[in-house]
PQR file of N, CA, C, O and H, with PARSE charges and radii, in Angstrom:
ATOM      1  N   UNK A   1     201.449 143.340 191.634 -0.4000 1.5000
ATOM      2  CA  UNK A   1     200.786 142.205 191.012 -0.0000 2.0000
ATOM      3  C   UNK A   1     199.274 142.456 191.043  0.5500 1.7000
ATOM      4  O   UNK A   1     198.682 143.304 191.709 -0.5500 1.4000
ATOM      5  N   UNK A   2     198.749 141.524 190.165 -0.4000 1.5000
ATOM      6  CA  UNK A   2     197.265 142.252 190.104 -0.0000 2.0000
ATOM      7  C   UNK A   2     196.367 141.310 190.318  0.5500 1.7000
ATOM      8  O   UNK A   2     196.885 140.194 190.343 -0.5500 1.4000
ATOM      9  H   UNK A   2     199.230 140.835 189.624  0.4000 1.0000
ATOM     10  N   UNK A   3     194.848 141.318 190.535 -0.4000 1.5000
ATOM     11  CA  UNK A   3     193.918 140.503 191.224 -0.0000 2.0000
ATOM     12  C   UNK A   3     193.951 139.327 191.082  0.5500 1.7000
ATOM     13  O   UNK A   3     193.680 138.572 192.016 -0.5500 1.4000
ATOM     14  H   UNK A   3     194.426 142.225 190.515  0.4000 1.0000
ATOM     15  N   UNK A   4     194.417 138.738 189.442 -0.4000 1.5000
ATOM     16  CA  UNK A   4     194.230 137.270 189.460 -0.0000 2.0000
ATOM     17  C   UNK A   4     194.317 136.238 189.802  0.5500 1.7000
ATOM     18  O   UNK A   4     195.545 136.151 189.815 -0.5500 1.4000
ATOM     19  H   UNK A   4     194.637 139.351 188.684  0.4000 1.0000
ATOM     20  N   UNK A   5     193.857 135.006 190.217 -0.4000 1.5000
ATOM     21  CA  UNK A   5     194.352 133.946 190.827 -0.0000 2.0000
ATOM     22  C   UNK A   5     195.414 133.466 189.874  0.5500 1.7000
ATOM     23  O   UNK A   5     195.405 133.827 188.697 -0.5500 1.4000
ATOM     24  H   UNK A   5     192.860 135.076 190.206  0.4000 1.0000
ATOM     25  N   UNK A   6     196.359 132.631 190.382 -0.4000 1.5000
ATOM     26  CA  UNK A   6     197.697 132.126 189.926 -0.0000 2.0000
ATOM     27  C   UNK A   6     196.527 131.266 189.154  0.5500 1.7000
ATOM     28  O   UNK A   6     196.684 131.626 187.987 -0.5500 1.4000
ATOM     29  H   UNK A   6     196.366 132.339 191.338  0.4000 1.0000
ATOM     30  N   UNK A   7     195.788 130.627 189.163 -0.4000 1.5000
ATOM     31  CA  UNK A   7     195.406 129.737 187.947 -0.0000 2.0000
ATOM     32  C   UNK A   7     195.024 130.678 187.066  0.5500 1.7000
ATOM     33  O   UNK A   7     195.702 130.491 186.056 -0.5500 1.4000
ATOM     34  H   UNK A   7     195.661 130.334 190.111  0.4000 1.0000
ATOM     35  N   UNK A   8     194.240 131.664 186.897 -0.4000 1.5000
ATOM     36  CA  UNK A   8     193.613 132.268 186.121 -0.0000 2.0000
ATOM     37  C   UNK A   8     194.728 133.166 185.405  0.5500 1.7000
ATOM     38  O   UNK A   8     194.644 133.180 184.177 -0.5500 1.4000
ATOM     39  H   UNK A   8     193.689 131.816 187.718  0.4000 1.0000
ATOM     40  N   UNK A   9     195.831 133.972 186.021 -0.4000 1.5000
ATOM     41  CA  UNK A   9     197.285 134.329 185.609 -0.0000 2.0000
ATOM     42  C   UNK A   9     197.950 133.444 184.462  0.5500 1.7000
ATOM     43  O   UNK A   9     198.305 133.866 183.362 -0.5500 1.4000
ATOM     44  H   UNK A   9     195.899 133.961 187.018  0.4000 1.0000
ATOM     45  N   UNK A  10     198.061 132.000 184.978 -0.4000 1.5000
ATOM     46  CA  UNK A  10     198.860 130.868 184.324 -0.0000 2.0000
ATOM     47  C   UNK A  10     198.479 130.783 183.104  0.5500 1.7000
ATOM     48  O   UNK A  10     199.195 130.811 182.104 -0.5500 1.4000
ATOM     49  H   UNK A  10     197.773 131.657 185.872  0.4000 1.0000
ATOM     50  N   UNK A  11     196.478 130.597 183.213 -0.4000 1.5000
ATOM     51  CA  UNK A  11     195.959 130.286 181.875 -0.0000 2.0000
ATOM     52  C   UNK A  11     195.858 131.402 180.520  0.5500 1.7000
ATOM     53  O   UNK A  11     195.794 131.270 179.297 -0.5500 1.4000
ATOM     54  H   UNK A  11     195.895 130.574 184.025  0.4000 1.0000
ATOM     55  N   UNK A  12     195.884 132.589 181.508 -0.4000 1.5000
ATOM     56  CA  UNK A  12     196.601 134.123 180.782 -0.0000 2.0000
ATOM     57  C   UNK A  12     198.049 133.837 179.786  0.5500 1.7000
ATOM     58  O   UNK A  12     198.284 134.083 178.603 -0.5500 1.4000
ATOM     59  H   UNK A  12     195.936 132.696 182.501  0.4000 1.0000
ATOM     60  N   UNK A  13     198.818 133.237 180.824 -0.4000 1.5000
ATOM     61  CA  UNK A  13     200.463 133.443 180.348 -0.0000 2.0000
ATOM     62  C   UNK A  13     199.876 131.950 178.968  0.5500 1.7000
ATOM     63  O   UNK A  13     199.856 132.211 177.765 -0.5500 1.4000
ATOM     64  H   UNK A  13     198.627 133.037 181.785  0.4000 1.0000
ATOM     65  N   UNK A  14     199.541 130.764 179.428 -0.4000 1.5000
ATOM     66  CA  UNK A  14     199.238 129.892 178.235 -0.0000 2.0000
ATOM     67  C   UNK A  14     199.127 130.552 177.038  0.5500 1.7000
ATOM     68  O   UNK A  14     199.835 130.388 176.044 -0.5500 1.4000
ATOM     69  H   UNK A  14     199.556 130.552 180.405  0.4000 1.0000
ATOM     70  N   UNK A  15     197.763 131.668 177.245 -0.4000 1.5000
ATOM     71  CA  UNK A  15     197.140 131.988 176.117 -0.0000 2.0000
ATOM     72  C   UNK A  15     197.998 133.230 175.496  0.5500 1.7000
ATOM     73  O   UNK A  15     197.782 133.455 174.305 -0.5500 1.4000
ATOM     74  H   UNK A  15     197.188 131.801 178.052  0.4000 1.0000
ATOM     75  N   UNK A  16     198.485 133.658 175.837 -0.4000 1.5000
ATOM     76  CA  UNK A  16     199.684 134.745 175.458 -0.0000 2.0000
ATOM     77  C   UNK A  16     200.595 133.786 174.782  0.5500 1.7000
ATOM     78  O   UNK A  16     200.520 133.892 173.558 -0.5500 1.4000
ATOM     79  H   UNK A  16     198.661 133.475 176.804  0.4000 1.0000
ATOM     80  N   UNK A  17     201.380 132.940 175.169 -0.4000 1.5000
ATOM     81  CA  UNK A  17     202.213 131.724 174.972 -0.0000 2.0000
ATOM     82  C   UNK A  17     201.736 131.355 173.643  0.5500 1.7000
ATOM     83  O   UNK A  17     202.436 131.728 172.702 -0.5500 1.4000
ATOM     84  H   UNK A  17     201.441 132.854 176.163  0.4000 1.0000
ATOM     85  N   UNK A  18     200.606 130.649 173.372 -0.4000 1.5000
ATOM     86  CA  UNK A  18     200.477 130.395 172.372 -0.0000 2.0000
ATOM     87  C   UNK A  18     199.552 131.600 171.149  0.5500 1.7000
ATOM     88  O   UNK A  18     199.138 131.103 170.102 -0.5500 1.4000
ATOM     89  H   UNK A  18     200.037 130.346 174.137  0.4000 1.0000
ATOM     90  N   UNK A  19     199.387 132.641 171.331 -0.4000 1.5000
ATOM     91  CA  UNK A  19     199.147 133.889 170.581 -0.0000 2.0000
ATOM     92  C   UNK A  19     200.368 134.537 170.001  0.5500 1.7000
ATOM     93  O   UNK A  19     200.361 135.402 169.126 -0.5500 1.4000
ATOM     94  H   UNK A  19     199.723 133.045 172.181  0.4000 1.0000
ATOM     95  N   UNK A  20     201.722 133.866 170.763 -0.4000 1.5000
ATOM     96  CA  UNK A  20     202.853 134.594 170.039 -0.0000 2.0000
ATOM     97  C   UNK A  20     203.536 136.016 171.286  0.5500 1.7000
ATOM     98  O   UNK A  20     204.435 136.850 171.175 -0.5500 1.4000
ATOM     99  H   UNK A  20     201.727 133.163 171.474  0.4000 1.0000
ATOM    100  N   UNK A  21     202.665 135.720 172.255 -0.4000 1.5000
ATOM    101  CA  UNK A  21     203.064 137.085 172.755 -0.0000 2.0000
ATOM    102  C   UNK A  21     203.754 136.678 173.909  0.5500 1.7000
ATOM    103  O   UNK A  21     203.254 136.392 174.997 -0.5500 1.4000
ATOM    104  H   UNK A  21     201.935 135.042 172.345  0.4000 1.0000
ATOM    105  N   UNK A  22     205.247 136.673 173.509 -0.4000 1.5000
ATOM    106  CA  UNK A  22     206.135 135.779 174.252 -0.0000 2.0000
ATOM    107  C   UNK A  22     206.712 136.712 175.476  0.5500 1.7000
ATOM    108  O   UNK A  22     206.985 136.263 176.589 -0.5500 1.4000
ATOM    109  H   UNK A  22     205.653 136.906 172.625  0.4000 1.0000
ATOM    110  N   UNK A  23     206.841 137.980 175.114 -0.4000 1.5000
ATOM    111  CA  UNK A  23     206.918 139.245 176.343 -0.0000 2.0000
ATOM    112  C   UNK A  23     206.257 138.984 177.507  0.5500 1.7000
ATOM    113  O   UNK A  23     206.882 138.663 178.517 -0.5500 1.4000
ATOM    114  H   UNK A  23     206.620 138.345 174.210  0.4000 1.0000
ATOM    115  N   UNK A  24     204.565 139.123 177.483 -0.4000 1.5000
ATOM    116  CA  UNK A  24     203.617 139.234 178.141 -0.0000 2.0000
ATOM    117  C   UNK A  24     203.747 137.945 179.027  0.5500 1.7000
ATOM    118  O   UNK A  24     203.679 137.898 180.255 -0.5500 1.4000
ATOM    119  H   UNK A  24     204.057 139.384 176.662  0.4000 1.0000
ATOM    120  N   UNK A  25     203.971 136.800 178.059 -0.4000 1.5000
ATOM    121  CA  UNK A  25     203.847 135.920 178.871 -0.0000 2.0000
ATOM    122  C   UNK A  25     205.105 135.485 179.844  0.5500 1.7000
ATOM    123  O   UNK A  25     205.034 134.513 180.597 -0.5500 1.4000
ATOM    124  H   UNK A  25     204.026 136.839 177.061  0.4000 1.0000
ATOM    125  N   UNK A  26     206.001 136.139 179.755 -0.4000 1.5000
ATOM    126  CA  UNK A  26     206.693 135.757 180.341 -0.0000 2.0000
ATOM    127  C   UNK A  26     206.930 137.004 181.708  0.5500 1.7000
ATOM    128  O   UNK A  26     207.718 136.948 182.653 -0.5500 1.4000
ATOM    129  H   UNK A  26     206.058 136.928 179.143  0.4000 1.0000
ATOM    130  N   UNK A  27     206.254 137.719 181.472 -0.4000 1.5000
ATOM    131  CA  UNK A  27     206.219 138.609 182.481 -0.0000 2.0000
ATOM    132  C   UNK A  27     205.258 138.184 183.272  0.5500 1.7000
ATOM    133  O   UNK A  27     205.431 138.544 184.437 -0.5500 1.4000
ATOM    134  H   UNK A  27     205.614 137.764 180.705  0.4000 1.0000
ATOM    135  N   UNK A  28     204.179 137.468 183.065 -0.4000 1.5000
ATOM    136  CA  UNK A  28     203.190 136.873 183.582 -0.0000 2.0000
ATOM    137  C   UNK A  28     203.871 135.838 184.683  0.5500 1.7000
ATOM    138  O   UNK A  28     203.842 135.888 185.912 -0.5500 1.4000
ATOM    139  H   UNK A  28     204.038 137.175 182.119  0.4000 1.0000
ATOM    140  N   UNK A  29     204.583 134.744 183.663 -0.4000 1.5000
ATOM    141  CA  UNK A  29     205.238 133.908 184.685 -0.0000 2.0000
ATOM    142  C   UNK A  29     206.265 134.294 185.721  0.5500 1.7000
ATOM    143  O   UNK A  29     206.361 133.642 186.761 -0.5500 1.4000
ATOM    144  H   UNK A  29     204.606 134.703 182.664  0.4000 1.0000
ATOM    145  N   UNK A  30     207.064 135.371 185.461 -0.4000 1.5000
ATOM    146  CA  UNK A  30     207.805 135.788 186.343 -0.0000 2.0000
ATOM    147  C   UNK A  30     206.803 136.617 187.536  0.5500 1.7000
ATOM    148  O   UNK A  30     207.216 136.711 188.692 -0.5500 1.4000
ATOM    149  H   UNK A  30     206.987 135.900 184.617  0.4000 1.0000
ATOM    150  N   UNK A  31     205.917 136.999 187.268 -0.4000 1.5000
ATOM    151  CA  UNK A  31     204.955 137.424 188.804 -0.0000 2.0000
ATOM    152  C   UNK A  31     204.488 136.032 189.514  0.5500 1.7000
ATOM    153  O   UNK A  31     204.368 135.828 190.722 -0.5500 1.4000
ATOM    154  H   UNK A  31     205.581 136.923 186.330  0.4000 1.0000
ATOM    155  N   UNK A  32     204.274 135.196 188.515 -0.4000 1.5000
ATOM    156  CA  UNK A  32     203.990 133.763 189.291 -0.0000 2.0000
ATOM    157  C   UNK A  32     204.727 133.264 189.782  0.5500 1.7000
ATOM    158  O   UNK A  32     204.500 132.791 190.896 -0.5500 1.4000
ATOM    159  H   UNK A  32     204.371 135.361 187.533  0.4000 1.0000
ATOM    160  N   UNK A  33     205.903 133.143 189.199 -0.4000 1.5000
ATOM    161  CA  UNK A  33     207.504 132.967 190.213 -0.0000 2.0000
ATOM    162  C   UNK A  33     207.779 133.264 191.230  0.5500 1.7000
ATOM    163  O   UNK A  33     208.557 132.591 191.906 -0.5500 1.4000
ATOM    164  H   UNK A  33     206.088 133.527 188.295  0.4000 1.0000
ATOM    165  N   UNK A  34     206.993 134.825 191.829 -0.4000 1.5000
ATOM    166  CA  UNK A  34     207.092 135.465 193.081 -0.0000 2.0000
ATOM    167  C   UNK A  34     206.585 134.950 194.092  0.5500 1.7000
ATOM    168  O   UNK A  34     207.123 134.881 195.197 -0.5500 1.4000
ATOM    169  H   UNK A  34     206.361 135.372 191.280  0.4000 1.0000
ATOM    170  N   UNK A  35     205.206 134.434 193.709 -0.4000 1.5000
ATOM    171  CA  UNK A  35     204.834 133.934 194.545 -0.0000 2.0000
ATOM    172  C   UNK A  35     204.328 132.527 194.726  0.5500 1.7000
ATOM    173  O   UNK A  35     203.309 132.134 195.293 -0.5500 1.4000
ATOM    174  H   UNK A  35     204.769 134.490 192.811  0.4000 1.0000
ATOM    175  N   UNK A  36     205.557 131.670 193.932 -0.4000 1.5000
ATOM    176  CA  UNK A  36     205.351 130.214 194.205 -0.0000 2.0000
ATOM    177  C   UNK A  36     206.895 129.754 193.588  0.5500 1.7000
ATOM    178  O   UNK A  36     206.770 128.797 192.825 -0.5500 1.4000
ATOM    179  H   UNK A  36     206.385 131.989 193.472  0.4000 1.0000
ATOM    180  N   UNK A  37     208.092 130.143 193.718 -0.4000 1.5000
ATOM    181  CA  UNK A  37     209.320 129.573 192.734 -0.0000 2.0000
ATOM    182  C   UNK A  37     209.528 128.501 192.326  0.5500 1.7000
ATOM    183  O   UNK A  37     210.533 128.288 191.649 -0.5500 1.4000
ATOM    184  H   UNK A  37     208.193 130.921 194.339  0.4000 1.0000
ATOM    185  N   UNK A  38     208.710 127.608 192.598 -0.4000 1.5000
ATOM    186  CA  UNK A  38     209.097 125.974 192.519 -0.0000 2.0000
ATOM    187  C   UNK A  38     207.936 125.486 191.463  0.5500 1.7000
ATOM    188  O   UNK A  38     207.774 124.297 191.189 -0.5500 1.4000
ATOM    189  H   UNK A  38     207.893 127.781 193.148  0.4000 1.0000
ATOM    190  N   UNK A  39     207.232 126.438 190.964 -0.4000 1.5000
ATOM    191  CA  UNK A  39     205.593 125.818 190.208 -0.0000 2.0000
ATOM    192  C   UNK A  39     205.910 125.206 189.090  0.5500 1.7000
ATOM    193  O   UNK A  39     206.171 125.846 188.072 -0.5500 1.4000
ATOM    194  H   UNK A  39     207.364 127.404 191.187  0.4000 1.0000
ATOM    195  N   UNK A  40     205.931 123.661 189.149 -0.4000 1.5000
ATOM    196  CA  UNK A  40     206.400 123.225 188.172 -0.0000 2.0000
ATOM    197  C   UNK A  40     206.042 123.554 186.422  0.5500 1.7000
ATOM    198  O   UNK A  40     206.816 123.312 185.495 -0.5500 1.4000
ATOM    199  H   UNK A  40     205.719 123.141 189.976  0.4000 1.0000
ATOM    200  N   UNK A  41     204.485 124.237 186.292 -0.4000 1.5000
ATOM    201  CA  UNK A  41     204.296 124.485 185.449 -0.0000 2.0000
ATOM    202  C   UNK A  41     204.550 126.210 184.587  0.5500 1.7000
ATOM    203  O   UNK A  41     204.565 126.471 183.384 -0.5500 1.4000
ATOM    204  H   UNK A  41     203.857 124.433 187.044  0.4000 1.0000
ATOM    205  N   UNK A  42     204.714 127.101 185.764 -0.4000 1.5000
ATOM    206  CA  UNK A  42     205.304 127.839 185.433 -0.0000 2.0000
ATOM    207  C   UNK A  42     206.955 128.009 184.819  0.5500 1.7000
ATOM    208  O   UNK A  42     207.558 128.714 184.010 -0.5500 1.4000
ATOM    209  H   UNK A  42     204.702 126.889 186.741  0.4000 1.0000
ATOM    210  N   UNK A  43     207.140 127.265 185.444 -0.4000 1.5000
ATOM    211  CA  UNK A  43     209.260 126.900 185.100 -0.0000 2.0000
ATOM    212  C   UNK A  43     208.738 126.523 183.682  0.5500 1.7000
ATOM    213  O   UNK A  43     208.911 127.354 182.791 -0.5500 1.4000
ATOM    214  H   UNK A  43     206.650 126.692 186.101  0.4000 1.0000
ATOM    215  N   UNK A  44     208.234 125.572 183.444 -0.4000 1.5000
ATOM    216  CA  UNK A  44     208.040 124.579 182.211 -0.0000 2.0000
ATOM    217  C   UNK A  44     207.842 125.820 180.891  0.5500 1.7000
ATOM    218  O   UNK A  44     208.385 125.914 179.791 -0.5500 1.4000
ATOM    219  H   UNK A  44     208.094 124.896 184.168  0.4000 1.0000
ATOM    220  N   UNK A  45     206.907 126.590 181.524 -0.4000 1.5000
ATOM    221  CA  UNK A  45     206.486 127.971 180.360 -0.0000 2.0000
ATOM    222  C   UNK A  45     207.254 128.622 179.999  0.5500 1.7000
ATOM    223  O   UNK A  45     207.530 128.821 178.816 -0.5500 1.4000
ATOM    224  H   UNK A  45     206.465 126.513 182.418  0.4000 1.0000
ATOM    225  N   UNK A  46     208.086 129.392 181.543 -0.4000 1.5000
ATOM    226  CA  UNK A  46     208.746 130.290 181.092 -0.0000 2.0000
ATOM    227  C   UNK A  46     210.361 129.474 180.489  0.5500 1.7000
ATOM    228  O   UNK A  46     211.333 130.191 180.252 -0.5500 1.4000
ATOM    229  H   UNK A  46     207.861 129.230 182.504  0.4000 1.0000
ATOM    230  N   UNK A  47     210.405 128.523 180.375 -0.4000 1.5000
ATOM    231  CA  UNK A  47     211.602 128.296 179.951 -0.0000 2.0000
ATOM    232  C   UNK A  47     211.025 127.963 178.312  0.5500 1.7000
ATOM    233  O   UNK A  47     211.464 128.547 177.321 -0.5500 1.4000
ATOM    234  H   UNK A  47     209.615 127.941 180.567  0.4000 1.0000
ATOM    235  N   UNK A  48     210.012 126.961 178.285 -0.4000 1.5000
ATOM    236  CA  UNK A  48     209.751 127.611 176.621 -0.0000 2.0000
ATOM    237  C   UNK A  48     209.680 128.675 176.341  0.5500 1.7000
ATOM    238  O   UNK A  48     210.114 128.805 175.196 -0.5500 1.4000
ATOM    239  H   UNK A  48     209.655 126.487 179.091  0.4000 1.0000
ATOM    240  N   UNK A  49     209.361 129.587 176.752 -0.4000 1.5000
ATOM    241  CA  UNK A  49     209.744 131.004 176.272 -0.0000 2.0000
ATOM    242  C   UNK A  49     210.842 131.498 176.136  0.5500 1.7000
ATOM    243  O   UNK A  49     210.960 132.118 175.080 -0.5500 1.4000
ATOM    244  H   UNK A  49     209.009 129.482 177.682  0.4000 1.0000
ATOM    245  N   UNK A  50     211.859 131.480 176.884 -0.4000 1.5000
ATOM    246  CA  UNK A  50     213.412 131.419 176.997 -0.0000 2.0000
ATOM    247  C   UNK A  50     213.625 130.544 175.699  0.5500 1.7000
ATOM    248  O   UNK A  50     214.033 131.225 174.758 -0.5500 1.4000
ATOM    249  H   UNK A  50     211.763 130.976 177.743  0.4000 1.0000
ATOM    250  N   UNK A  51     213.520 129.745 175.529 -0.4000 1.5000
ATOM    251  CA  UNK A  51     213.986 128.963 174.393 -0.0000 2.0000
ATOM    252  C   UNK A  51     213.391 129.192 173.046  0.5500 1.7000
ATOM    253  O   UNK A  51     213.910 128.992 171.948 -0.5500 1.4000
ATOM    254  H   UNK A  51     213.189 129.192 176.294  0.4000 1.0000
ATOM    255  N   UNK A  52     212.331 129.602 173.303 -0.4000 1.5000
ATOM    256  CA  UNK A  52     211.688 130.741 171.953 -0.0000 2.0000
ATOM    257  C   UNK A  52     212.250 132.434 171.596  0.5500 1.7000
ATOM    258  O   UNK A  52     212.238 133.290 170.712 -0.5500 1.4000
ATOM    259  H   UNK A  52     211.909 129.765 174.195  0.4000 1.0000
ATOM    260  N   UNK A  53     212.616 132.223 172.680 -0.4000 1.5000
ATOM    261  CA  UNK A  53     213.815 133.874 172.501 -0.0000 2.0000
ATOM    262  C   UNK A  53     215.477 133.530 172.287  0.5500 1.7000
ATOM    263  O   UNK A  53     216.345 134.392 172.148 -0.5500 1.4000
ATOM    264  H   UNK A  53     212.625 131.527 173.398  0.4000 1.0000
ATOM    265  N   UNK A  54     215.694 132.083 172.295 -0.4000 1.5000
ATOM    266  CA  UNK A  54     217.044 131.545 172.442 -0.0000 2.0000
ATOM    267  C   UNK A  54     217.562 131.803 173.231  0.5500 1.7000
ATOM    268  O   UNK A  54     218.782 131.799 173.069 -0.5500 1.4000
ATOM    269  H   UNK A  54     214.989 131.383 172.408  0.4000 1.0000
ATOM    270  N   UNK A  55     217.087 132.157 174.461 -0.4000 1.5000
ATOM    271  CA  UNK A  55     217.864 132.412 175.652 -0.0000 2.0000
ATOM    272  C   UNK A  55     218.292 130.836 176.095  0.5500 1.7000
ATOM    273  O   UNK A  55     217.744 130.534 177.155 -0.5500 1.4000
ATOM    274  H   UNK A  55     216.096 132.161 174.592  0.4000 1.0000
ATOM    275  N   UNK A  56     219.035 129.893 175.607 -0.4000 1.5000
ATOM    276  CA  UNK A  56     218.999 128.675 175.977 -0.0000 2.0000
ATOM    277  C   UNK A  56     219.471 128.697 177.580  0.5500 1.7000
ATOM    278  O   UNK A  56     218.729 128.099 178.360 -0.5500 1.4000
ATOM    279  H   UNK A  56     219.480 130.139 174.746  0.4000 1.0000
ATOM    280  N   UNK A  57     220.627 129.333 178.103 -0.4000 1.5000
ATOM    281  CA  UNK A  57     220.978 129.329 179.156 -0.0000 2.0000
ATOM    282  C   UNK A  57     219.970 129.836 180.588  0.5500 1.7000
ATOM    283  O   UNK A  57     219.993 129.533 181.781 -0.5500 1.4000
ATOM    284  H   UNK A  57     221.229 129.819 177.470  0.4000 1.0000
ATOM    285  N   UNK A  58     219.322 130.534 179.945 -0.4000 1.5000
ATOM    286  CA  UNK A  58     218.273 131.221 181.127 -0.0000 2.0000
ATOM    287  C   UNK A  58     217.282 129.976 181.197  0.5500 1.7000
ATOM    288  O   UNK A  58     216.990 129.611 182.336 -0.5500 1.4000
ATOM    289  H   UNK A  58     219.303 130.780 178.976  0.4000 1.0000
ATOM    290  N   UNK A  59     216.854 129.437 180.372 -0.4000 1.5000
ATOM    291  CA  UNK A  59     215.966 128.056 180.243 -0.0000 2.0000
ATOM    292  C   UNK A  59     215.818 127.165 180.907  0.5500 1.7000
ATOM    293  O   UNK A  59     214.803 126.733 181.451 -0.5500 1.4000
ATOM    294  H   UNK A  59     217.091 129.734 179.447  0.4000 1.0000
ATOM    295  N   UNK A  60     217.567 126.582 180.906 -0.4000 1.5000
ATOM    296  CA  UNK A  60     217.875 125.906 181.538 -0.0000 2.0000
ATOM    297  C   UNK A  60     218.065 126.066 182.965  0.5500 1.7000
ATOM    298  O   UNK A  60     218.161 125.126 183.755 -0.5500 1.4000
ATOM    299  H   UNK A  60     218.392 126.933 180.464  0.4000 1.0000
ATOM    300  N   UNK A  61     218.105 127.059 183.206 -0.4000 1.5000
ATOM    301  CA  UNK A  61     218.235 127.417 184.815 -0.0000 2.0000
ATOM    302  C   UNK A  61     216.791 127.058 185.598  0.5500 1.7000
ATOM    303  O   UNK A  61     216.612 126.476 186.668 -0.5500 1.4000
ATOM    304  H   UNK A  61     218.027 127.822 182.565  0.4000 1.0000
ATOM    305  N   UNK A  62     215.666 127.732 184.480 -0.4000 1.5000
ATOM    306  CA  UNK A  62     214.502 127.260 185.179 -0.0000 2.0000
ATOM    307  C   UNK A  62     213.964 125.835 185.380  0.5500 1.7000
ATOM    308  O   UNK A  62     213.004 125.598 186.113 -0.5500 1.4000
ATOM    309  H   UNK A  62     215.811 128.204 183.611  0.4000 1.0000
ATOM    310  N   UNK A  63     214.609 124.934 184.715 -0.4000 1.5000
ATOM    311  CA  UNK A  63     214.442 123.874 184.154 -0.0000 2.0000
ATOM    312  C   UNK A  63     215.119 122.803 185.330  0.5500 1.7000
ATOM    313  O   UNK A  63     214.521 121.819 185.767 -0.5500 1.4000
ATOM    314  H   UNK A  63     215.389 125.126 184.120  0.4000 1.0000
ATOM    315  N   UNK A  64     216.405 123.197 185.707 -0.4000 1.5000
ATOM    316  CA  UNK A  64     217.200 122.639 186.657 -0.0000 2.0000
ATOM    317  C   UNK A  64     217.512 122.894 188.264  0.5500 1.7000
ATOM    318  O   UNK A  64     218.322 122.181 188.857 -0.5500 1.4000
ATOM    319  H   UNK A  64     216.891 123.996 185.352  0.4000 1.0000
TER
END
């Protein structure tokens, strides 16, 4: 994982998120996952992303 603070990471994965770059960002959130699993706003991302890839079932996992 690399220097950033989890806020400064998050606002990364946002801006990826909404640039279309649904990979990145979700690789983003899954390093944030590591080191916080419960971040409510990370779940929230990466499951729109899941649901922008139609992964509906993976989505929902983060979600629930």
């Amino acid at each position: 994982m690399n220097s950033f603070s989890p806020r400064k990471k998050f606002l990364t994965a946002l801006s990826a998120f909404k640039l279309g770059d649904l990979t990145r960002c979700k690789q983003l959130c899954l390093e944030l996952l590591e080191v916080n699993s419960s971040e409510v706003n990370t779940l929230r991302l990466i499951s729109q992303v899941e649901l922008a890839q139609g992964q509906v079932v993976d989505a929902e996992q983060h979600l629930f």
